[in-house]
Short mmCIF file of the C-alpha atoms (twelve columns), coordinates in Angstrom:
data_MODEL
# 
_entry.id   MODEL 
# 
loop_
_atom_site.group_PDB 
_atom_site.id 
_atom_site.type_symbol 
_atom_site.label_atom_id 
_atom_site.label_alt_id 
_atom_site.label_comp_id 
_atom_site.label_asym_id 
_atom_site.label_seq_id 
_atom_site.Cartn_x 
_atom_site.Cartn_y 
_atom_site.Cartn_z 
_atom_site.pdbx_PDB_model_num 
ATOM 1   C CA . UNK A 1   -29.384 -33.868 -225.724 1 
ATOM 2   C CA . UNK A 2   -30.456 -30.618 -227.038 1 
ATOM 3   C CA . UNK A 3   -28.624 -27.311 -226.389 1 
ATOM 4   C CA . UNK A 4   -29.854 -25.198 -223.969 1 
ATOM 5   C CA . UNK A 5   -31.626 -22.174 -224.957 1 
ATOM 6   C CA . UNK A 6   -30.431 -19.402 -223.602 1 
ATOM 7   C CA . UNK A 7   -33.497 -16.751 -221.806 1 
ATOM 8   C CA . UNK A 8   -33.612 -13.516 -220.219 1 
ATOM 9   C CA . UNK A 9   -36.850 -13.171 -218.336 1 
ATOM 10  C CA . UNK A 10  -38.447 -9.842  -217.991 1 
ATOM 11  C CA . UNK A 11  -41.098 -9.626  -215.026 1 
ATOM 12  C CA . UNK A 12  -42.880 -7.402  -212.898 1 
ATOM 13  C CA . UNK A 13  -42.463 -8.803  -209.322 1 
ATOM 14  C CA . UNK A 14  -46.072 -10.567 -208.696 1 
ATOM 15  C CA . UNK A 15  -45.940 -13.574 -206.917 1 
ATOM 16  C CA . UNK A 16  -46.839 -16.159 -209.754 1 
ATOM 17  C CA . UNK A 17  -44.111 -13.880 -211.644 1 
ATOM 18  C CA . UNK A 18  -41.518 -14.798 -208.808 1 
ATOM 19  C CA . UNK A 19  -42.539 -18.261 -208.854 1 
ATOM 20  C CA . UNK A 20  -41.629 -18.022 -212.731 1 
ATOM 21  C CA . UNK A 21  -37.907 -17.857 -212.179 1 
ATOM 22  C CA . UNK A 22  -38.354 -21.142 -210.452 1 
ATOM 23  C CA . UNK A 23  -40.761 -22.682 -212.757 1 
ATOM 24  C CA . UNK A 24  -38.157 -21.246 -215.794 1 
ATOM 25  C CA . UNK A 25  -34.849 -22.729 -213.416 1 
ATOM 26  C CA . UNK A 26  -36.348 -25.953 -213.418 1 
ATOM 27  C CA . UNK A 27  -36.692 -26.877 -216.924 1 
ATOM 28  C CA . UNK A 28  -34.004 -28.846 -218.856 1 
ATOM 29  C CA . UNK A 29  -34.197 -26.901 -222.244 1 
ATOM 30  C CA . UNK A 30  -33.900 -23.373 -220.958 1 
ATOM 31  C CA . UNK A 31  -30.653 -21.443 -219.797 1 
ATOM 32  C CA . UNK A 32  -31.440 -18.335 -217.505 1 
ATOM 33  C CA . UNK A 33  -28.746 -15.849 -218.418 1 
ATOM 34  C CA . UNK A 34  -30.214 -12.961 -216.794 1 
ATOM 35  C CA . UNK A 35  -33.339 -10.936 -215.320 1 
ATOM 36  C CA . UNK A 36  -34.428 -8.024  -215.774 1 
ATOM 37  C CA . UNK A 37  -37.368 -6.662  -213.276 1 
ATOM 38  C CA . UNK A 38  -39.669 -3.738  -214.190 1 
ATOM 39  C CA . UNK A 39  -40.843 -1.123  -211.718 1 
ATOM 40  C CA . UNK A 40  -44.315 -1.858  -212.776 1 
ATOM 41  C CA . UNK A 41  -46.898 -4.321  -210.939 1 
ATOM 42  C CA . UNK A 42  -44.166 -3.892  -207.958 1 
ATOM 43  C CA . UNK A 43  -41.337 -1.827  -206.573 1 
ATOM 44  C CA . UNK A 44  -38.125 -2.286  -208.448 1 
ATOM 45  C CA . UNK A 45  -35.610 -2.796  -206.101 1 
ATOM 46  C CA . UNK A 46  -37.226 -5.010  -203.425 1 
ATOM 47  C CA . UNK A 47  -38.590 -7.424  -206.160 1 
ATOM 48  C CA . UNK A 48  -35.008 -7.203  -207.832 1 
ATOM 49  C CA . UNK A 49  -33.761 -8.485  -204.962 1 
ATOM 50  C CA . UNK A 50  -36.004 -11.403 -203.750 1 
ATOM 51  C CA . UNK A 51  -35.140 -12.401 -207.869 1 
ATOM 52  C CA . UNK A 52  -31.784 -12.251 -206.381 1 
ATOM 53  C CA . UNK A 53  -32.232 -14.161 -203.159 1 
ATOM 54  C CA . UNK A 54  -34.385 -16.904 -205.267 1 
ATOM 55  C CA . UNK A 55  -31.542 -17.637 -207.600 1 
ATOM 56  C CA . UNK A 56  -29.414 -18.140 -204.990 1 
ATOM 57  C CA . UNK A 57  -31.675 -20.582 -203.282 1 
ATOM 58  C CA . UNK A 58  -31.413 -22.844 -206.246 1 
ATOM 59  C CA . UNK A 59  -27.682 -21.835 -206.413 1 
ATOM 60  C CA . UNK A 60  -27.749 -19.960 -209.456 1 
ATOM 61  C CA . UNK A 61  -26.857 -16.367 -207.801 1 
ATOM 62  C CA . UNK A 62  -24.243 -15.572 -210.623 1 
ATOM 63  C CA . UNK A 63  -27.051 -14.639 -212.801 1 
ATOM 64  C CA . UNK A 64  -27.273 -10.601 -213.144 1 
ATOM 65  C CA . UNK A 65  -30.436 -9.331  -211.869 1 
ATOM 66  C CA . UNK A 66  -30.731 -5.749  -213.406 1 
ATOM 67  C CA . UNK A 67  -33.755 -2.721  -212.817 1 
ATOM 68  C CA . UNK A 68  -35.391 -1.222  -215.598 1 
ATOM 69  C CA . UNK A 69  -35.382 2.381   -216.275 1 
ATOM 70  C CA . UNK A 70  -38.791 2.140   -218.482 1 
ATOM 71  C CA . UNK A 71  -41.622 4.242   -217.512 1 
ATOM 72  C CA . UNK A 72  -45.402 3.563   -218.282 1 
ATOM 73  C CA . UNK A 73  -48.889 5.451   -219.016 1 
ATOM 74  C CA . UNK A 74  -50.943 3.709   -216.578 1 
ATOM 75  C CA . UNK A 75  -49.344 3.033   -213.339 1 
ATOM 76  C CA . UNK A 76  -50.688 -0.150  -211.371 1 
ATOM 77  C CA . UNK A 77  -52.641 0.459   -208.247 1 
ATOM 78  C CA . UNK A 78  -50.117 0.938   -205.253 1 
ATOM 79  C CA . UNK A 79  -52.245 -2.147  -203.410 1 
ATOM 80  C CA . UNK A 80  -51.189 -4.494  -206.388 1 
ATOM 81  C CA . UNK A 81  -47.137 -3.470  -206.162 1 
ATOM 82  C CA . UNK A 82  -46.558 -4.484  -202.470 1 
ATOM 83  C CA . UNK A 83  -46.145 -8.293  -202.413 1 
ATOM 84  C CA . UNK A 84  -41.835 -8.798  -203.309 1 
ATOM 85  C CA . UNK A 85  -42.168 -6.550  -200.210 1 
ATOM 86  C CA . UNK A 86  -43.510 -9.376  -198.155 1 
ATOM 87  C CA . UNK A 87  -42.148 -12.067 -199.966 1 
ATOM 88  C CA . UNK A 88  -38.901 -10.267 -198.776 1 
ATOM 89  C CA . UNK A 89  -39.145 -10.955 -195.339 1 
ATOM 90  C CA . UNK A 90  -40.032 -15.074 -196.099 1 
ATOM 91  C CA . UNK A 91  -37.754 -17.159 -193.589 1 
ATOM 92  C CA . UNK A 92  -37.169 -19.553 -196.668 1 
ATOM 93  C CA . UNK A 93  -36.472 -17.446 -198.840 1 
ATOM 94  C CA . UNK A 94  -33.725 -15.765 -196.305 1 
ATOM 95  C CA . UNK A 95  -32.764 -19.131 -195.312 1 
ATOM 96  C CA . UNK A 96  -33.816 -18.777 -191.980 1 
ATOM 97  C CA . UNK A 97  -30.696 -16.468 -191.161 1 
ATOM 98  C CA . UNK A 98  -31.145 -13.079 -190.023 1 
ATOM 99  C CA . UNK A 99  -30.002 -11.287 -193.273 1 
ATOM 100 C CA . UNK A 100 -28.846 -12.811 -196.646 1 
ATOM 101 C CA . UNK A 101 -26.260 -10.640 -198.672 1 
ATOM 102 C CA . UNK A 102 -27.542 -10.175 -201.885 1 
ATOM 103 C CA . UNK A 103 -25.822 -8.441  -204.798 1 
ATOM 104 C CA . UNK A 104 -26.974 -4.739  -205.403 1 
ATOM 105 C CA . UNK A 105 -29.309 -4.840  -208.690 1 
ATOM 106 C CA . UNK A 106 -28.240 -2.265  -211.686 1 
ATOM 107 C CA . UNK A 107 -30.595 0.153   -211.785 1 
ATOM 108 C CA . UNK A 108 -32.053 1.972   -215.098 1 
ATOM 109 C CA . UNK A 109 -30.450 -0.884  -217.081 1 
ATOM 110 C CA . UNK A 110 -30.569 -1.029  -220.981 1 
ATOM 111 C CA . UNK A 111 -32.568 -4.053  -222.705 1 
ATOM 112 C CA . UNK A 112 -30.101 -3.722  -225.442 1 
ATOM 113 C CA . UNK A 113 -26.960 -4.191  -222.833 1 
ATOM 114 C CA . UNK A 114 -28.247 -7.578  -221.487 1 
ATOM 115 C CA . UNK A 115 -29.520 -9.014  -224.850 1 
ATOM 116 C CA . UNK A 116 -25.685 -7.710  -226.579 1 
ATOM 117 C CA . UNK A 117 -23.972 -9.805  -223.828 1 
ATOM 118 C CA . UNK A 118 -25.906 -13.090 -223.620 1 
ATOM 119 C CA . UNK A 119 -25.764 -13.209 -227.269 1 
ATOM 120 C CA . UNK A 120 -22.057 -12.643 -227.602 1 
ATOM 121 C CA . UNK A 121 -21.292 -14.919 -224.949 1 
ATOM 122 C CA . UNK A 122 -23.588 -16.840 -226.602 1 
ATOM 123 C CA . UNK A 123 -21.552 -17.479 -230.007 1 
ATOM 124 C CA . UNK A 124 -24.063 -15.145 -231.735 1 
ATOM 125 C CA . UNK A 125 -27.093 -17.584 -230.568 1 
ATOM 126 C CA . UNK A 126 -30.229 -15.584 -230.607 1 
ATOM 127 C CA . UNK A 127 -31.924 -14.837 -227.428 1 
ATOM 128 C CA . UNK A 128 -35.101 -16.279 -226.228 1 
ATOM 129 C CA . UNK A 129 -36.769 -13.609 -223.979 1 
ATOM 130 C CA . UNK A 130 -39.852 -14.581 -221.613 1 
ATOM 131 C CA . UNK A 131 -41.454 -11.192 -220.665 1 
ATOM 132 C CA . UNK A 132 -44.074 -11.731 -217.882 1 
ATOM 133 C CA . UNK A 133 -44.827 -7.499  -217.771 1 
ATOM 134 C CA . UNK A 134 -45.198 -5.046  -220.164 1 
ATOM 135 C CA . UNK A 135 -42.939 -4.657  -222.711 1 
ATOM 136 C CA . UNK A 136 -41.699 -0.946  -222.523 1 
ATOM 137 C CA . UNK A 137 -38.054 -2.010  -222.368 1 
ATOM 138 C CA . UNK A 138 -38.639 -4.448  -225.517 1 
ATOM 139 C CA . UNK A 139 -40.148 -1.553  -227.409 1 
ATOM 140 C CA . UNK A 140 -37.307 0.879   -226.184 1 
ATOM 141 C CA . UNK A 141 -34.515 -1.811  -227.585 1 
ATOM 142 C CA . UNK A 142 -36.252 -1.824  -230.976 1 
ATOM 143 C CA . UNK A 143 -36.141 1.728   -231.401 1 
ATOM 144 C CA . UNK A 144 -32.306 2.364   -229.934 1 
ATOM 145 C CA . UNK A 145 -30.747 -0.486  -231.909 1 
ATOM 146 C CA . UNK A 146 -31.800 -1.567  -235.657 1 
ATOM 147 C CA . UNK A 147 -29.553 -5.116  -234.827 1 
ATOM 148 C CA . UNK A 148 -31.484 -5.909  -231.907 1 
ATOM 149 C CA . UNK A 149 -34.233 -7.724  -233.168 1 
ATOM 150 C CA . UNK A 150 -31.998 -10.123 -235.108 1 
ATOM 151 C CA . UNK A 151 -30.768 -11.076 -231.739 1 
ATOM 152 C CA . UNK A 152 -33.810 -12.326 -230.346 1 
ATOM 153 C CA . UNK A 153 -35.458 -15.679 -231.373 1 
ATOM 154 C CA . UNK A 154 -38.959 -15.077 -230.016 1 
ATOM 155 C CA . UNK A 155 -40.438 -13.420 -227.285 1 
ATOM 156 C CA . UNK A 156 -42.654 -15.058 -225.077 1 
ATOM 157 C CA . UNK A 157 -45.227 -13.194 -224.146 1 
ATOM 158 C CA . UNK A 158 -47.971 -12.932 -221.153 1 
ATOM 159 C CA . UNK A 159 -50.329 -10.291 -221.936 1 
ATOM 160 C CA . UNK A 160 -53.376 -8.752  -223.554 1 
ATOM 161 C CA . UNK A 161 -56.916 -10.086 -223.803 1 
ATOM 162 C CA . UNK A 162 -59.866 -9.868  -226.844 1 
ATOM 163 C CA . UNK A 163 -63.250 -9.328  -225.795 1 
ATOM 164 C CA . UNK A 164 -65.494 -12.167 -227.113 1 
ATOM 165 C CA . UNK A 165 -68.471 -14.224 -225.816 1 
ATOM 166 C CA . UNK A 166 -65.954 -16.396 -223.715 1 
ATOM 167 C CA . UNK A 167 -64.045 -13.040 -222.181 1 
ATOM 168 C CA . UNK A 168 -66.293 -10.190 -221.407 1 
ATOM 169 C CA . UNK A 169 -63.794 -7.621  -220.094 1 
ATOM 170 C CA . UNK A 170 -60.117 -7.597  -218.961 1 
ATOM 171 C CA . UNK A 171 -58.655 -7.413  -215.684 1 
ATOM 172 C CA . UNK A 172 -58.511 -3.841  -214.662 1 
ATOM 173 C CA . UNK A 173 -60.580 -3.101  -211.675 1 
ATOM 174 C CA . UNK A 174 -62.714 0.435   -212.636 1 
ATOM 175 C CA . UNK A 175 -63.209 0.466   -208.696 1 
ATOM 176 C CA . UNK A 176 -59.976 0.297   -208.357 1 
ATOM 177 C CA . UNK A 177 -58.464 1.939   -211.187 1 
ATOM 178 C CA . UNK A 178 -61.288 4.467   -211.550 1 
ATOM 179 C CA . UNK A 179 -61.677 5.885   -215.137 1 
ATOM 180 C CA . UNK A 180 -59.310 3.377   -217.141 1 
ATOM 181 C CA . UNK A 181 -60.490 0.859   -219.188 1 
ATOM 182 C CA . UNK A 182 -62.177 -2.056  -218.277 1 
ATOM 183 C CA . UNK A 183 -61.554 -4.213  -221.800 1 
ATOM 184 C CA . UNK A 184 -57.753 -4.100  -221.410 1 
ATOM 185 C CA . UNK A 185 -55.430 -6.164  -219.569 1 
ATOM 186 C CA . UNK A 186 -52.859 -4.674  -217.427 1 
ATOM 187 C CA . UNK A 187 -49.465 -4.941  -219.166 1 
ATOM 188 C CA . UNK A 188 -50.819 -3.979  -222.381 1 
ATOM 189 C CA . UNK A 189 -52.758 -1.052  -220.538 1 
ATOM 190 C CA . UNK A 190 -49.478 0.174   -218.740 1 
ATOM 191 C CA . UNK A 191 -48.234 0.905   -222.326 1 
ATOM 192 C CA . UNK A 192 -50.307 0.781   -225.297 1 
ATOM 193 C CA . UNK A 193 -48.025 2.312   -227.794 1 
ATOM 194 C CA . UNK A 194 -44.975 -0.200  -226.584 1 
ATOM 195 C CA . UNK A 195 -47.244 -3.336  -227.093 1 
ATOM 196 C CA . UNK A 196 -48.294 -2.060  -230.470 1 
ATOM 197 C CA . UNK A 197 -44.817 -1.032  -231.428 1 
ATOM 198 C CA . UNK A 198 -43.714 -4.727  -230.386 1 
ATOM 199 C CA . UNK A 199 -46.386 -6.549  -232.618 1 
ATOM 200 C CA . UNK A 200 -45.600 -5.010  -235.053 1 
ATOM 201 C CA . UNK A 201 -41.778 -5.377  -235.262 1 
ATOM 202 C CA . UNK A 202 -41.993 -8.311  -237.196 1 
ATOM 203 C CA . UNK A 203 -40.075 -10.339 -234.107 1 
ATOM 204 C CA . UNK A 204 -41.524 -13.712 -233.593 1 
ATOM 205 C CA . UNK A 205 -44.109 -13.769 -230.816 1 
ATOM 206 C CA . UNK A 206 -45.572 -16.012 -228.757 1 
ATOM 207 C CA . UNK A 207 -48.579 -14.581 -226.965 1 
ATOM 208 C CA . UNK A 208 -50.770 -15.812 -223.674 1 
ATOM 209 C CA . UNK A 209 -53.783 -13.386 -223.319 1 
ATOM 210 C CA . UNK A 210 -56.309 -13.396 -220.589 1 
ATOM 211 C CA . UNK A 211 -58.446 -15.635 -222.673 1 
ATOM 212 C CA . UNK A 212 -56.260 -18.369 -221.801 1 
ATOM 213 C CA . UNK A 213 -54.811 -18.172 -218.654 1 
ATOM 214 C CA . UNK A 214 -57.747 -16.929 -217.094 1 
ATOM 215 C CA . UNK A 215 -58.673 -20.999 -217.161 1 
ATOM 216 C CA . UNK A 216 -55.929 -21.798 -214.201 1 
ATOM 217 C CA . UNK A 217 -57.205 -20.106 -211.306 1 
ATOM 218 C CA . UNK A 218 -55.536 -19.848 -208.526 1 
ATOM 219 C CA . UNK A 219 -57.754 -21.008 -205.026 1 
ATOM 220 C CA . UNK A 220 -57.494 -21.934 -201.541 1 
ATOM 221 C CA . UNK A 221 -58.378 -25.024 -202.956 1 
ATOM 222 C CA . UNK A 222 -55.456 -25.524 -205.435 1 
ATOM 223 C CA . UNK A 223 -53.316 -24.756 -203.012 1 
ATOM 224 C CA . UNK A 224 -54.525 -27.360 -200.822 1 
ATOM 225 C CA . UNK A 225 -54.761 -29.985 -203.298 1 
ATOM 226 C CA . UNK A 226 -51.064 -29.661 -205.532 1 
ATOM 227 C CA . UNK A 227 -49.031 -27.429 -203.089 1 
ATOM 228 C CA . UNK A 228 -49.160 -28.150 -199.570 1 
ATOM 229 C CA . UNK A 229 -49.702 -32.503 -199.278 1 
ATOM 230 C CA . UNK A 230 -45.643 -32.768 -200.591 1 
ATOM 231 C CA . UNK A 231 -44.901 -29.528 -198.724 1 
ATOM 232 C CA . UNK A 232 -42.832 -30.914 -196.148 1 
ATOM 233 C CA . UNK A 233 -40.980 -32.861 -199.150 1 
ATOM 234 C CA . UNK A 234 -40.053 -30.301 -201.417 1 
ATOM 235 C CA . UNK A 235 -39.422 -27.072 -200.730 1 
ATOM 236 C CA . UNK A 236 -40.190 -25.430 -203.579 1 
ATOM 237 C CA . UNK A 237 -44.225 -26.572 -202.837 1 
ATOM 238 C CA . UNK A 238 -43.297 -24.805 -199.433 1 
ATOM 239 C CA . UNK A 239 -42.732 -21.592 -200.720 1 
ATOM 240 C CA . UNK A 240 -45.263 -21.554 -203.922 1 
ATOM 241 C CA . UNK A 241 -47.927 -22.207 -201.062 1 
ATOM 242 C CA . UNK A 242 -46.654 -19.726 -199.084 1 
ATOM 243 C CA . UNK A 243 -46.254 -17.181 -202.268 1 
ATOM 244 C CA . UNK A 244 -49.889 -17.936 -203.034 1 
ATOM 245 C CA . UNK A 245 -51.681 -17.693 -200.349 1 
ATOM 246 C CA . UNK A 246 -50.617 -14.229 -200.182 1 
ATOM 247 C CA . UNK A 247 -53.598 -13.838 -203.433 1 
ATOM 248 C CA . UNK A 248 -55.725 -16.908 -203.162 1 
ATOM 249 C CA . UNK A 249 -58.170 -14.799 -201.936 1 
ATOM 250 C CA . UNK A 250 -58.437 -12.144 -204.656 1 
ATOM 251 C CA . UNK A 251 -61.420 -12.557 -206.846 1 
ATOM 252 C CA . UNK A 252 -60.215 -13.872 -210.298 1 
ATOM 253 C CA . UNK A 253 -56.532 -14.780 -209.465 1 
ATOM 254 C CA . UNK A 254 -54.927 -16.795 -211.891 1 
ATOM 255 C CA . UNK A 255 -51.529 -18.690 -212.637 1 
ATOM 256 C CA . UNK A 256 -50.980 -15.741 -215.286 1 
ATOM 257 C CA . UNK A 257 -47.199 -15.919 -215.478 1 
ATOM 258 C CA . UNK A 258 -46.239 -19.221 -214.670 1 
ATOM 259 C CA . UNK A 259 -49.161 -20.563 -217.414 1 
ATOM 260 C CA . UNK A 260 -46.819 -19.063 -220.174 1 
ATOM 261 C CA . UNK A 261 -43.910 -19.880 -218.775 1 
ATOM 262 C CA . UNK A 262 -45.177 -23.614 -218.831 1 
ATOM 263 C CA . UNK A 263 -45.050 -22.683 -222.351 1 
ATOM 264 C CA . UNK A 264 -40.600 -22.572 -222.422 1 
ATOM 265 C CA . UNK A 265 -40.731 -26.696 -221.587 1 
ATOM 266 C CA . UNK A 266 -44.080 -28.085 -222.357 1 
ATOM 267 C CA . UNK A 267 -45.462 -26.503 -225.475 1 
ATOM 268 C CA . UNK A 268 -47.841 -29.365 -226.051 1 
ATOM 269 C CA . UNK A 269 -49.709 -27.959 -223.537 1 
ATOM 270 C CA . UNK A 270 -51.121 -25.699 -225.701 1 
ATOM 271 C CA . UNK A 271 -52.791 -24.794 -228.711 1 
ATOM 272 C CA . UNK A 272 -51.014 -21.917 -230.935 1 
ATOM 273 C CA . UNK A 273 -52.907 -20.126 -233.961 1 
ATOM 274 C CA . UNK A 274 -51.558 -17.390 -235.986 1 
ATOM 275 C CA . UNK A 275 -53.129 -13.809 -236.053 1 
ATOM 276 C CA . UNK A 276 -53.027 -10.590 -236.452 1 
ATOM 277 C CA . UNK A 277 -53.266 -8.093  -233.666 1 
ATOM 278 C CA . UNK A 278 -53.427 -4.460  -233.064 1 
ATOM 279 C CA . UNK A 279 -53.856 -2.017  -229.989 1 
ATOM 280 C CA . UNK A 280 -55.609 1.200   -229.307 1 
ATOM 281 C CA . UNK A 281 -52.972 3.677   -228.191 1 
ATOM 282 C CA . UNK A 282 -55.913 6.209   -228.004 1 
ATOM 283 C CA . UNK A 283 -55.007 9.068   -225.635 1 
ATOM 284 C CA . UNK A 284 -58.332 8.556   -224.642 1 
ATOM 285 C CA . UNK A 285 -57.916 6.523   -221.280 1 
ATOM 286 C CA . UNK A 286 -61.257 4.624   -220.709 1 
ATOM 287 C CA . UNK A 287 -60.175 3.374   -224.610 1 
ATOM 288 C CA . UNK A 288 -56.367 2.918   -224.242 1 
ATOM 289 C CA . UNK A 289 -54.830 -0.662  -224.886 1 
ATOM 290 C CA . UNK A 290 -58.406 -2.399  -226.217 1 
ATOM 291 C CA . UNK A 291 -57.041 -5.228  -228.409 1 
ATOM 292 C CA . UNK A 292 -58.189 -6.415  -232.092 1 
ATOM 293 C CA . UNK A 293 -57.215 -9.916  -232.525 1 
ATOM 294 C CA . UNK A 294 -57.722 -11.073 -236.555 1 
ATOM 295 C CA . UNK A 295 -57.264 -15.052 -236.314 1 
ATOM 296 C CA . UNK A 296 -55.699 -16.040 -239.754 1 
ATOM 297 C CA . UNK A 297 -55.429 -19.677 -241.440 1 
ATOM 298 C CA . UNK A 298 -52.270 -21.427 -242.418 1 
ATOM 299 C CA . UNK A 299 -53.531 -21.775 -245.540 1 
ATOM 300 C CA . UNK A 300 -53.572 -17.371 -246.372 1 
ATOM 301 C CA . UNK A 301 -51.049 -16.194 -248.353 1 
ATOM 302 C CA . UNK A 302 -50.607 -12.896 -245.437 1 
ATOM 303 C CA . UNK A 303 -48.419 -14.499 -242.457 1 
ATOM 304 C CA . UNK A 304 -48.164 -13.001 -238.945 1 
ATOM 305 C CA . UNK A 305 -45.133 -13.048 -236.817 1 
ATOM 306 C CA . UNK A 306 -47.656 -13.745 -234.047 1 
ATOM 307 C CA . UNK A 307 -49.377 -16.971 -232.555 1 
ATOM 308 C CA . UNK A 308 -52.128 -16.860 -229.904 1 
ATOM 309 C CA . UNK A 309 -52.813 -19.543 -227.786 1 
ATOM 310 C CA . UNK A 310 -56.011 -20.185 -227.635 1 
ATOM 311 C CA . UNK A 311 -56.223 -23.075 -225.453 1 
ATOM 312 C CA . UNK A 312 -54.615 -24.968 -222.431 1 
ATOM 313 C CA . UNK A 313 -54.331 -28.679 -220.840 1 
ATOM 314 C CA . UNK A 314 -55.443 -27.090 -217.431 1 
ATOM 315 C CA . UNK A 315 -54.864 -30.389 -215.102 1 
ATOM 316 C CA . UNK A 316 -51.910 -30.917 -217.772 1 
ATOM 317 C CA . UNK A 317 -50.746 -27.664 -216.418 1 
ATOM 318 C CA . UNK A 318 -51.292 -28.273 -212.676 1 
ATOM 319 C CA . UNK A 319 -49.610 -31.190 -212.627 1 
ATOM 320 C CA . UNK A 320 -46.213 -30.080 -214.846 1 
ATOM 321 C CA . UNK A 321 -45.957 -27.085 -212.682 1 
ATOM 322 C CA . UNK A 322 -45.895 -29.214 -209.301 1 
ATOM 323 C CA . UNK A 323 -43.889 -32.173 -210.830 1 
ATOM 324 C CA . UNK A 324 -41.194 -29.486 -212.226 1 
ATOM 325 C CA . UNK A 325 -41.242 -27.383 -208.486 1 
ATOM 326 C CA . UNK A 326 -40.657 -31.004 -207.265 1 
ATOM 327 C CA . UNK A 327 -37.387 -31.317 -209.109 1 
ATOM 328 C CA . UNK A 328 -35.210 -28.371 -207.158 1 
ATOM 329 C CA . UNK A 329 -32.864 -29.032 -204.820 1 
ATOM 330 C CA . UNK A 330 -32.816 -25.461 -202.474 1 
ATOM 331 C CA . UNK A 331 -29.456 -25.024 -200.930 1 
ATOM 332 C CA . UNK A 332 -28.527 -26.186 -197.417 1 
# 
């Protein structure tokens, strides 16, 4: 059997995001040795600790759950950040008991802290890192410590989108977000200048735009038809259904996060290609955080430390996601 690898997850709180700890938990080749949470799409603290409260669920609560101190451009719309609130107040996830202690998250937390420990402890093993937000506090690492991209093996990466005849625009509501720009996807638009200073660091990364994970929606309907018939078996189905339906109603929903976590244990699942990418960090907001993707050949003598993928096994998807949920045991 293959050695672990061992994974700090960055994320942002959304509810496919929470659902990624679980998704991340389940899988045999992946190690969670700590998560750090991003006062981004959400509010730090709350979504730090439903992280917490999740983990111990699955009784792996002696994993540090740690707050960001990064700071964006673009904040998210305050109607997008409210959902660890709710998922807060689940009865499952509080084990039907009136209060659960959880540990108090630390707060304004250092990248470079977490990734020095899990990679001593480690025996020197580089760090995987699964980053399901924006990636300020990558970014801010790379800049504070010259050793710390040695110490990571690859980052795995949800985020970005390219404009092309099969994606029209990103996923930043004008209507919503008035003035910002439309062709941008939301953890790239957040922070331009980190996401360009993290391509181009020359640290291995794997990359799931829009143009991909836009293809597993989230619906009523796929909740009715993977989540809820084994519900009353497995109560990890329990709660996803209960996570999504919070959002199954939102126009364009999609299994974002847990679509590149599916990457960590089931690469197959996709197809990779190498390219070259680069961001407009124009102060110029309408224009900030548009993405150039260059696809290059394996055959050209220039390599890229990226790979895009371009395409997913959508019913493949569905049905690893479910079978994986299906595999945790939640504490009595």
């Amino acid at each position: 059997m293959s050695q672990k690898q061992n994974t700090i997850i960055i994320h942002d709180g959304a509810t496919d995001e929470l659902m990624s700890i679980l998704f991340a938990a389940s899988m045999s080749n992946i190690s969670i040795k700590g998560i750090m949470v991003l006062n981004a799409d959400c509010q730090g603290y709350p979504t730090a600790n439903v992280s917490s409260k999740l983990l111990d669920l699955i009784n792996l609560k002696d994993i540090p759950v740690t707050v960001s101190g990064a700071r964006g451009w673009n904040p998210f719309p305050w109607g997008y950040r409210q959902y660890s609130l709710m998922v807060n107040l689940f009865p499952i996830v509080n084990q039907y008991k009136e209060d659960v202690i959880v540990p108090e998250p630390e707060m304004d937390y250092p990248l470079t802290k977490m990734v020095d420990k899990v990679y001593t402890e480690g025996g020197n093993s580089p760090v995987k890192i699964l980053c399901l937000s924006p990636v300020t506090d990558i970014a801010e690492a790379i800049k504070s410590d010259s050793s710390f991209a040695s110490k990571i093996s690859d980052i795995v990466w949800m985020g970005g989108v390219y404009i092309n005849n099969e994606t029209q625009f990103g996923n930043i509501d004008t209507g919503v977000a008035p003035g910002a720009n439309p062709n941008a996807e939301w953890n790239v638009y957040w922070d331009p200048q980190a996401t360009q200073d993290v391509l181009k660091s020359g640290i291995k990364i794997k990359m799931f735009p829009l143009n991909v994970t836009n293809s597993v929606i989230l619906t009523g309907e796929i909740i009715r038809q993977y989540f809820i018939p084994d519900s009353n078996k497995y109560p990890a189905l329990d709660l996803a259904a209960q996570m999504y339906a919070l959002v199954a109603f939102q126009y364009g929903f999609s299994f974002w996060d847990t679509a590149a976590t599916a990457f960590l244990g089931k690469p197959d699942l996709f197809e990779m290609k190498p390219a070259f990418v680069d961001v407009d960090t124009s102060p110029v907001p309408s224009k900030q955080g548009t993405m150039t993707v260059e696809f290059i050949s394996e055959t050209q003598p220039l390599k890229s430390n990226i790979e895009i993928a371009t395409t997913i096994d959508v019913d493949g998807f569905y049905d690893y996601y479910v079978g994986q949920l299906k595999t945790l045991q939640f504490k009595s």
